[in-house]
N, CA, C and O of each residue as an XYZ file, in Angstrom:
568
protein
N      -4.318    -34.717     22.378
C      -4.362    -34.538     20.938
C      -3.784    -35.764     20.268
O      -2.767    -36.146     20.849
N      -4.107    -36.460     19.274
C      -3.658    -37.475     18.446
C      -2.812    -36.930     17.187
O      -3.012    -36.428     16.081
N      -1.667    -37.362     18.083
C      -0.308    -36.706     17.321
C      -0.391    -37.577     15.583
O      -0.101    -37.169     14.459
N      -0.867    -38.759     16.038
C      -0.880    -40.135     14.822
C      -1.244    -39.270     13.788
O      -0.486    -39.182     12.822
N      -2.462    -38.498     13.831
C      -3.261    -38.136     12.629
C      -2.280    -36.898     12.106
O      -2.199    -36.595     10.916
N      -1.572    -36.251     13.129
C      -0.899    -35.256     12.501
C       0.224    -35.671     12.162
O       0.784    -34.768     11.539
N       0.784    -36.459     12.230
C       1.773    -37.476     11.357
C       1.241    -37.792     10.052
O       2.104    -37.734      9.177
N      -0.165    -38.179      9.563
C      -0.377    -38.477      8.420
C      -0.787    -37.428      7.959
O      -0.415    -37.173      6.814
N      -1.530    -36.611      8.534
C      -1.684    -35.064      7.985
C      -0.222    -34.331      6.806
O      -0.282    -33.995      5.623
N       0.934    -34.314      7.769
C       1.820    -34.159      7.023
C       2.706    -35.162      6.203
O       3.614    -34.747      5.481
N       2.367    -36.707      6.361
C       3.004    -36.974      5.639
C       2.184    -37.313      4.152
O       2.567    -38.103      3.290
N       1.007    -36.510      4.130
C       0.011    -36.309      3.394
C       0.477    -35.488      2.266
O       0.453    -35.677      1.049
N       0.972    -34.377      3.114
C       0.724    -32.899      2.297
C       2.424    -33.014      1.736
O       2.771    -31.992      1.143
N       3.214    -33.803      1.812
C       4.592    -33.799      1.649
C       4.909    -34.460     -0.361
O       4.879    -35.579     -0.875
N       5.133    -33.304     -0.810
C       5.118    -33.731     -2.275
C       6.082    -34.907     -2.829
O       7.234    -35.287     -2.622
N       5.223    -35.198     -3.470
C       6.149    -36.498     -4.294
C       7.033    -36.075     -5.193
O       7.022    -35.050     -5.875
N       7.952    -37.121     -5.129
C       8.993    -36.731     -6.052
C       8.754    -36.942     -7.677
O       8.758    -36.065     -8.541
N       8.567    -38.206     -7.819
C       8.312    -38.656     -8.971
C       7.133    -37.728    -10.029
O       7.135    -37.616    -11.255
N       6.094    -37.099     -8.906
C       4.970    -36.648     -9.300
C       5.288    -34.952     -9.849
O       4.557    -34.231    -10.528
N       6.682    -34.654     -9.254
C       7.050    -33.646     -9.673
C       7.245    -33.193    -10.754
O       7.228    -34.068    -11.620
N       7.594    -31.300    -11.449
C       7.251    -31.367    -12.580
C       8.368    -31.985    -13.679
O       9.536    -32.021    -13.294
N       8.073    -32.442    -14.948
C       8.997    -33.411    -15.651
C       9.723    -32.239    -16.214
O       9.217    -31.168    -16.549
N      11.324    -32.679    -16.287
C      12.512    -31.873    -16.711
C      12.273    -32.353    -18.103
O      11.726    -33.450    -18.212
N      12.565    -31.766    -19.072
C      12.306    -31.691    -20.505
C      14.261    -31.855    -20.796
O      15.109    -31.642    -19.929
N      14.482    -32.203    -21.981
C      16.056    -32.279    -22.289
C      16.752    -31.460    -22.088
O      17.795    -31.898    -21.603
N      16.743    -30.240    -22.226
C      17.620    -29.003    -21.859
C      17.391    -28.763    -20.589
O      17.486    -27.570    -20.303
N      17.009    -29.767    -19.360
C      17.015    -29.365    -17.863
C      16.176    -28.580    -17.396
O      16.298    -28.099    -16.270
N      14.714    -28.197    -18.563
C      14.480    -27.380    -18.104
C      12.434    -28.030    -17.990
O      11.976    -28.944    -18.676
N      11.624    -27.189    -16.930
C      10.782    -28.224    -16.733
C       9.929    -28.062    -18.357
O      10.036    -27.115    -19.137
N       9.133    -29.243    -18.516
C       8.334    -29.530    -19.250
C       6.814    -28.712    -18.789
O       6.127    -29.222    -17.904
N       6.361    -27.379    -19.489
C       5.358    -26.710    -18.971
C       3.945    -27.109    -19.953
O       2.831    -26.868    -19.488
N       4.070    -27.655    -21.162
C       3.598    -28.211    -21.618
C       2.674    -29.760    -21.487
O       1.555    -30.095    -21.876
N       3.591    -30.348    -20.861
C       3.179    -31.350    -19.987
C       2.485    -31.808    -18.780
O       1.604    -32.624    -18.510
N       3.285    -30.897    -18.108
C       3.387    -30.857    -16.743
C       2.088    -29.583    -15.828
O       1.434    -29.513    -14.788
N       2.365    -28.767    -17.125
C       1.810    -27.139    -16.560
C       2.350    -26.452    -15.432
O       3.131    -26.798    -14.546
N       1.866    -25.611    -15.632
C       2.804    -24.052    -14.947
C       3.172    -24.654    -13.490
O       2.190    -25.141    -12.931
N       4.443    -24.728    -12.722
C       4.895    -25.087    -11.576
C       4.273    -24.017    -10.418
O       3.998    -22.841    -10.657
N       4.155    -24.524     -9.435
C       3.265    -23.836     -8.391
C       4.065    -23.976     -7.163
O       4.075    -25.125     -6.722
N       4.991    -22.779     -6.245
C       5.198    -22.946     -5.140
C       4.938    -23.620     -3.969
O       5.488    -24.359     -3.153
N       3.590    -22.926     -4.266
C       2.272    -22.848     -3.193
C       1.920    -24.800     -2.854
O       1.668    -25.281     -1.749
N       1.994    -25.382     -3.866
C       1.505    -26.587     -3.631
C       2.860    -27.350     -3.278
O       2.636    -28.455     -2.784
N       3.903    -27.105     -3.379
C       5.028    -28.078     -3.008
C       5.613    -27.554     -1.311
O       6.504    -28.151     -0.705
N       5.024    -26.579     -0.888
C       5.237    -26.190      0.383
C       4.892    -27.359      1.672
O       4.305    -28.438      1.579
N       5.192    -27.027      2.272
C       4.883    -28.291      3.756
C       4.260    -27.075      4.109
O       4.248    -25.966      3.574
N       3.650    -27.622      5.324
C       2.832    -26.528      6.532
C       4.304    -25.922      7.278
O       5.359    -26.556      7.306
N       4.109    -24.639      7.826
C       5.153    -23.868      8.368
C       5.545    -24.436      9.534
O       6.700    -24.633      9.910
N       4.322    -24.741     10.200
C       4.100    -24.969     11.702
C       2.924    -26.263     11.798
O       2.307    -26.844     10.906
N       2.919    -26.424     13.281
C       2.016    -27.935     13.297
C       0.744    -27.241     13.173
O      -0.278    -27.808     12.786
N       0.807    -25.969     13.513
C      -0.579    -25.659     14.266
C      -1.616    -25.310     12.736
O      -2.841    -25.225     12.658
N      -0.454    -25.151     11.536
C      -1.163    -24.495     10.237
C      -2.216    -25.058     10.115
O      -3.206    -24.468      9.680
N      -2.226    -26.418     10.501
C      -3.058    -27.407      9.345
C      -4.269    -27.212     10.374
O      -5.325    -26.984      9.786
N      -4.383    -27.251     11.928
C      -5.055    -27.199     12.462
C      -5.913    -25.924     12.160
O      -7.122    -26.052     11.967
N      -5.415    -24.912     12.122
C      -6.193    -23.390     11.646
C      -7.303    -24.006     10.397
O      -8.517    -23.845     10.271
N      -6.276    -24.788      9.544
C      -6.932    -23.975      8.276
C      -8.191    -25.010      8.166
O      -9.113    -24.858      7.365
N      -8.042    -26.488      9.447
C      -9.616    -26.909      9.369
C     -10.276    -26.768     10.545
O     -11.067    -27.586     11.014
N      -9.982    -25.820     10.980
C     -10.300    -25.638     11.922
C     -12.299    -25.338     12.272
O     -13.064    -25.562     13.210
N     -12.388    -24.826     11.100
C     -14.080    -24.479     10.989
C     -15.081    -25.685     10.480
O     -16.174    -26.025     10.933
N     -14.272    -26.241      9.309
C     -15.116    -27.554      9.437
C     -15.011    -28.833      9.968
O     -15.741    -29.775      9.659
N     -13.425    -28.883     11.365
C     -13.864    -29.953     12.336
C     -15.050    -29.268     13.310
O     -15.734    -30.138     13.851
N     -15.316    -28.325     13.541
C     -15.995    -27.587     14.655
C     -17.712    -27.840     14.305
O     -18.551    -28.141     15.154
N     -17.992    -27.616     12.723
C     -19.026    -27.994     12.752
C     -19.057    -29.465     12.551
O     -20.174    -29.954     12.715
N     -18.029    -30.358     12.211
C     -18.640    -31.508     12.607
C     -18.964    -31.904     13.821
O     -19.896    -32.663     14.086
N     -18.107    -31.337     14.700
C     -18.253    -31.541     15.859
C     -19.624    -31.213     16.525
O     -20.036    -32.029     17.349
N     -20.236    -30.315     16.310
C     -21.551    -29.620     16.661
C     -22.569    -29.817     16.030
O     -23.628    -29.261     16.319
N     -22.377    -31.000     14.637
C     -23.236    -31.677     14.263
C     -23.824    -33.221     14.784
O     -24.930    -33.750     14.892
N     -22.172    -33.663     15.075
C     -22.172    -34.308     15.642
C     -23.078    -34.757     17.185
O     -23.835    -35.705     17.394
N     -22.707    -33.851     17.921
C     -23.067    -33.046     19.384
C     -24.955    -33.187     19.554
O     -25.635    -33.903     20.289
N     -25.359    -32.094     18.453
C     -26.577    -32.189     17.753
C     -27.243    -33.733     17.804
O     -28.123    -34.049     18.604
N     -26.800    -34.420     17.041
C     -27.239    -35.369     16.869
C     -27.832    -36.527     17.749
O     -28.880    -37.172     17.743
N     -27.006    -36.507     18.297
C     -26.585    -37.145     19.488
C     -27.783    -36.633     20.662
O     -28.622    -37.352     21.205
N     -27.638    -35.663     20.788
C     -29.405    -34.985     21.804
C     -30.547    -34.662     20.846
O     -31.733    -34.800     21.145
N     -30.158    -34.281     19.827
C     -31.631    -34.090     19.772
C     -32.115    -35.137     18.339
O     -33.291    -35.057     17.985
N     -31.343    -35.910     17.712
C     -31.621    -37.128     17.129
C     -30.908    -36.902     15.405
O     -30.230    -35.943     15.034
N     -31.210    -37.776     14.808
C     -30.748    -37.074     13.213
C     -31.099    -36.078     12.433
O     -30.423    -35.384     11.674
N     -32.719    -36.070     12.805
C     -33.320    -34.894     11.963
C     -32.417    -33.572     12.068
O     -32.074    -32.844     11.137
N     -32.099    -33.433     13.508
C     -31.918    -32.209     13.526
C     -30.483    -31.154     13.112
O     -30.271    -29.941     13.112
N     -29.539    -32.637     12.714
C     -28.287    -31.867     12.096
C     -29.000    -31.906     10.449
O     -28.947    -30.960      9.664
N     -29.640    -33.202     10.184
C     -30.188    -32.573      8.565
C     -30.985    -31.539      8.149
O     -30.705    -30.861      7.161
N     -32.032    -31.353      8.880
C     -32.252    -29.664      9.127
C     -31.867    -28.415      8.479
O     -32.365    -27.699      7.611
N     -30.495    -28.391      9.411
C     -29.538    -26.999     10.050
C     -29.126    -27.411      8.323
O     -29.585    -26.741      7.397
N     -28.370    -28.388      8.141
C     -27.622    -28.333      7.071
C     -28.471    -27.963      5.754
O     -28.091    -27.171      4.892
N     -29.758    -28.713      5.749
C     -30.569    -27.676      5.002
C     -30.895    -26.432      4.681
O     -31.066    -25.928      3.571
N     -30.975    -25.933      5.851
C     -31.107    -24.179      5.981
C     -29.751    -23.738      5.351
O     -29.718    -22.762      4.601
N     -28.319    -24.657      5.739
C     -27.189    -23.819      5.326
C     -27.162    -24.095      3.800
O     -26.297    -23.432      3.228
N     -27.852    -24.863      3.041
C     -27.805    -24.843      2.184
C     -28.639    -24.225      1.169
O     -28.498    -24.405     -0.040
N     -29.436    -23.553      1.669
C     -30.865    -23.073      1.105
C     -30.028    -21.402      1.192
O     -29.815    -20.545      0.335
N     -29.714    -21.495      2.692
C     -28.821    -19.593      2.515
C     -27.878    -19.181      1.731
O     -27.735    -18.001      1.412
N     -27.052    -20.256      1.301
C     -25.763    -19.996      0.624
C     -26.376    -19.999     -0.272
O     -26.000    -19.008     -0.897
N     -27.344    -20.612     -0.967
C     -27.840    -19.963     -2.415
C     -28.348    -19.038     -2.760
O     -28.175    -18.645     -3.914
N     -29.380    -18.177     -1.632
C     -29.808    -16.682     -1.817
C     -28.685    -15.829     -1.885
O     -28.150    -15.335     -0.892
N     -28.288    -15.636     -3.166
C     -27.292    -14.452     -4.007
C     -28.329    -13.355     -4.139
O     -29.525    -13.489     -3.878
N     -27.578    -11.959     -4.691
C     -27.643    -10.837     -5.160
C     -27.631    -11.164     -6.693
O     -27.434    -12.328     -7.044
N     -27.826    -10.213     -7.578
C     -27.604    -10.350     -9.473
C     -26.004    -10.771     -9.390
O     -25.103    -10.448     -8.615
N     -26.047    -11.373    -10.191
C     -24.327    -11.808    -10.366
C     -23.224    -10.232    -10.252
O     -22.226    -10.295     -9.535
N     -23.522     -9.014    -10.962
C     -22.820     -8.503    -10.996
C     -22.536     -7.502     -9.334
O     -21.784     -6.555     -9.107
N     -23.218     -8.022     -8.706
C     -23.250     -7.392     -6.880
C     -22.774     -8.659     -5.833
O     -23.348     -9.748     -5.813
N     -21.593     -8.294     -4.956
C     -21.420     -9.158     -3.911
C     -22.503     -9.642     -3.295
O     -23.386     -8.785     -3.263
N     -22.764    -10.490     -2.873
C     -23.769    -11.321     -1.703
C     -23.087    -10.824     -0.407
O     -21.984    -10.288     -0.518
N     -23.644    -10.955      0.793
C     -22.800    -10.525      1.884
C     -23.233    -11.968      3.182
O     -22.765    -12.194      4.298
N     -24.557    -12.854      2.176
C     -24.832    -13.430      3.295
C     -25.048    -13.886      4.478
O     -24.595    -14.839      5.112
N     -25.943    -12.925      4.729
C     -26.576    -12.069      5.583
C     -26.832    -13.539      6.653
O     -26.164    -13.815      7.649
N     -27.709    -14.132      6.225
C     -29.102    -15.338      6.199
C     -27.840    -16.309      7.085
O     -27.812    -16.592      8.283
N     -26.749    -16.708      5.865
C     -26.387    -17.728      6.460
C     -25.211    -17.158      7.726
O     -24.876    -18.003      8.556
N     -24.830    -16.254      7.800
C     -24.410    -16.017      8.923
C     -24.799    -15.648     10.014
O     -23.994    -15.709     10.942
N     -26.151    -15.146     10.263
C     -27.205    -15.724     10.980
C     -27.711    -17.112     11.377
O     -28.351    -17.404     12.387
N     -27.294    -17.924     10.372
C     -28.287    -19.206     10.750
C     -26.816    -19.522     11.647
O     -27.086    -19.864     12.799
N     -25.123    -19.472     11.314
C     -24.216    -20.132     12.309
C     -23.988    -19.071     13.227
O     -23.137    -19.380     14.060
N     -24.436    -17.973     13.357
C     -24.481    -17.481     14.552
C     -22.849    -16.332     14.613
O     -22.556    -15.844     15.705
N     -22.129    -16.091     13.620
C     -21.469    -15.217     12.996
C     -21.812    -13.741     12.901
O     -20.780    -13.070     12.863
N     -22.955    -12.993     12.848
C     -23.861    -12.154     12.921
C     -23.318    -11.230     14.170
O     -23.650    -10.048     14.252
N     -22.600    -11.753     14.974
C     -22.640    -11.294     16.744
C     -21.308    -11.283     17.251
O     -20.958    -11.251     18.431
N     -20.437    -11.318     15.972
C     -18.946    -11.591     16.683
C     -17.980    -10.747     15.240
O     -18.373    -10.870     14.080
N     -17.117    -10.187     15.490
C     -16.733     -9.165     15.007
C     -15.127     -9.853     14.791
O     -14.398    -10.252     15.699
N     -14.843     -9.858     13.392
C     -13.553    -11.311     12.698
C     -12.886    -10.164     11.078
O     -13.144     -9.112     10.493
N     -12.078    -11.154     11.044
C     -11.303    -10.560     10.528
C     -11.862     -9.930      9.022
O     -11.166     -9.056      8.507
N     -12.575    -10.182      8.620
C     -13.139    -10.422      7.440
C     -13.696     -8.807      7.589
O     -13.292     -8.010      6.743
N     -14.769     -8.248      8.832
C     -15.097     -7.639      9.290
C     -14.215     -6.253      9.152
O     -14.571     -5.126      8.810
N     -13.269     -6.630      9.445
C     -11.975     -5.044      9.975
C     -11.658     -4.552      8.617
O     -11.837     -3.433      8.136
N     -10.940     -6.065      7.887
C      -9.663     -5.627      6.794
C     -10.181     -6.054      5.510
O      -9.540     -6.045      4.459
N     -11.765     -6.549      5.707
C     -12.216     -7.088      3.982
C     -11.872     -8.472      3.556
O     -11.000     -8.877      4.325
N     -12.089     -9.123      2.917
C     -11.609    -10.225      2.539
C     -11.686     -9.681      0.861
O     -12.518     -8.863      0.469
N     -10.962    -10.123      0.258
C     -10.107     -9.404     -0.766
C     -11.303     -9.776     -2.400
O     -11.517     -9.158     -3.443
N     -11.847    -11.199     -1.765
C     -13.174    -11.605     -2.604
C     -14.413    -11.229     -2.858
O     -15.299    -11.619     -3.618
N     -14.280    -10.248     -1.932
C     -15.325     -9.751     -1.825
C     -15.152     -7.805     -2.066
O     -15.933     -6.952     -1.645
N     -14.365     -7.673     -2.560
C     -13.820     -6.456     -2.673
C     -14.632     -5.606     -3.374
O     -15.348     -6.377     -4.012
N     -15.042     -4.194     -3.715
C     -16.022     -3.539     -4.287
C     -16.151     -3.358     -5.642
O     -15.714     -2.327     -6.154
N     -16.923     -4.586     -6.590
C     -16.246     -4.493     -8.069
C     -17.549     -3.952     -8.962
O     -18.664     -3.880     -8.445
N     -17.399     -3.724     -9.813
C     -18.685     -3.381    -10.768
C     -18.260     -3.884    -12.603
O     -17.292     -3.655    -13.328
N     -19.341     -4.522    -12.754
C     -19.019     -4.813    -13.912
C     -20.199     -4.001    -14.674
O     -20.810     -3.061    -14.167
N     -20.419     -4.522    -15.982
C     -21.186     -4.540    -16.956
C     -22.620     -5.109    -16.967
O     -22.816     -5.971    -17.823
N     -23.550     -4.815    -16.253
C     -24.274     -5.884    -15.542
C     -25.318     -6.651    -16.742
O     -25.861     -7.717    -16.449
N     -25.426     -6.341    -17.399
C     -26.117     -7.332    -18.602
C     -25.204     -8.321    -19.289
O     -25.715     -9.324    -19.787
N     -23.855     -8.122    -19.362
C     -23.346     -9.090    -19.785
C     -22.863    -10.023    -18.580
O     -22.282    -11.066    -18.876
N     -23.056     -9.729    -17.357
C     -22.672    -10.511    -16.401
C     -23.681    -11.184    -15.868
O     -23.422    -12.153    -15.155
N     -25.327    -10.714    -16.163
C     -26.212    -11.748    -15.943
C     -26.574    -12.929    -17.254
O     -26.883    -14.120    -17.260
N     -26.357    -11.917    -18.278
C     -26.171    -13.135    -19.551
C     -25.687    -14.246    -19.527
O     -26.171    -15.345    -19.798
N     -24.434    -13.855    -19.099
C     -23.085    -14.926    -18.552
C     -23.760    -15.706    -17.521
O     -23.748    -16.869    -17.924
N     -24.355    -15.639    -16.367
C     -24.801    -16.359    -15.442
C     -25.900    -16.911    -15.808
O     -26.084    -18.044    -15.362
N     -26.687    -16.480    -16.474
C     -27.933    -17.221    -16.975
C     -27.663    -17.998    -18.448
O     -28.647    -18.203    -19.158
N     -26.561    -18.356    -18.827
C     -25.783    -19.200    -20.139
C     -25.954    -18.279    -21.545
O     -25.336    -18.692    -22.526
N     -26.533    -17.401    -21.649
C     -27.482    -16.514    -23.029
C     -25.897    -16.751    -23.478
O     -25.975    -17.439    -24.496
N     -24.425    -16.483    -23.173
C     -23.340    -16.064    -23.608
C     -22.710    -17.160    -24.088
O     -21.592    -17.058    -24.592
């Protein structure tokens, strides 16, 4: 493993000081300026392995584009990436989840049973709106 890159990985994600949010005269931050302070982004990774998880899916398809390429020539990772791009656009009416069917078929997801599967992914949760004003909205009428 090339420790190098995970050295710059984190000394990537390691917040700046200066860039931090500006203290206003009474010590207190400038939200006006600065805007609302965010935990989430001044955090380091917990562990080495975080950063690896969380790209973990799109080194893999580079890798297998890569792979691709390499045997069976260029066409054929531009292709695939076509199709993935042609599936991710077949939606449902705006006001109904997509479940993307197509494109998890085309990576082969279809056949393997993940977390998303068990416990939901929270984006996708069962919502219902108003559905004329939510295709209005998607089609600009609003």
């Amino acid at each position: 493993m090339n420790t190098r890159g995970l050295r710059s990985q984190l000394r990537d994600s390691v917040p700046v000081t200066g860039m931090g949010p500006q203290v206003g005269a009474y010590g207190v931050q400038d939200t006006l300026r600065s805007g609302f302070s965010s935990v989430k982004n001044e955090l380091l990774p917990s562990h080495a392995l975080e950063l690896s998880e969380k790209n973990f899916q799109p080194n893999q398809d580079k890798m297998n584009f890569s792979t691709l390429r390499n045997i069976q020539g260029l066409h054929a990772p531009l292709k695939l990436q076509m199709e993935y791009r042609a599936a991710r656009q077949i939606q449902r009416l705006p006001f109904l989840q997509s479940s993307h069917l197509a494109l998890d078929t085309l990576k082969g997801n279809d056949e393997s049973i993940s977390f998303e599967d068990i416990l939901n992914d929270p984006a996708q949760s069962e919502m219902m709106g108003e559905p004329h004003i939510m295709v209005e909205y998607k089609l600009g009428m609003m």
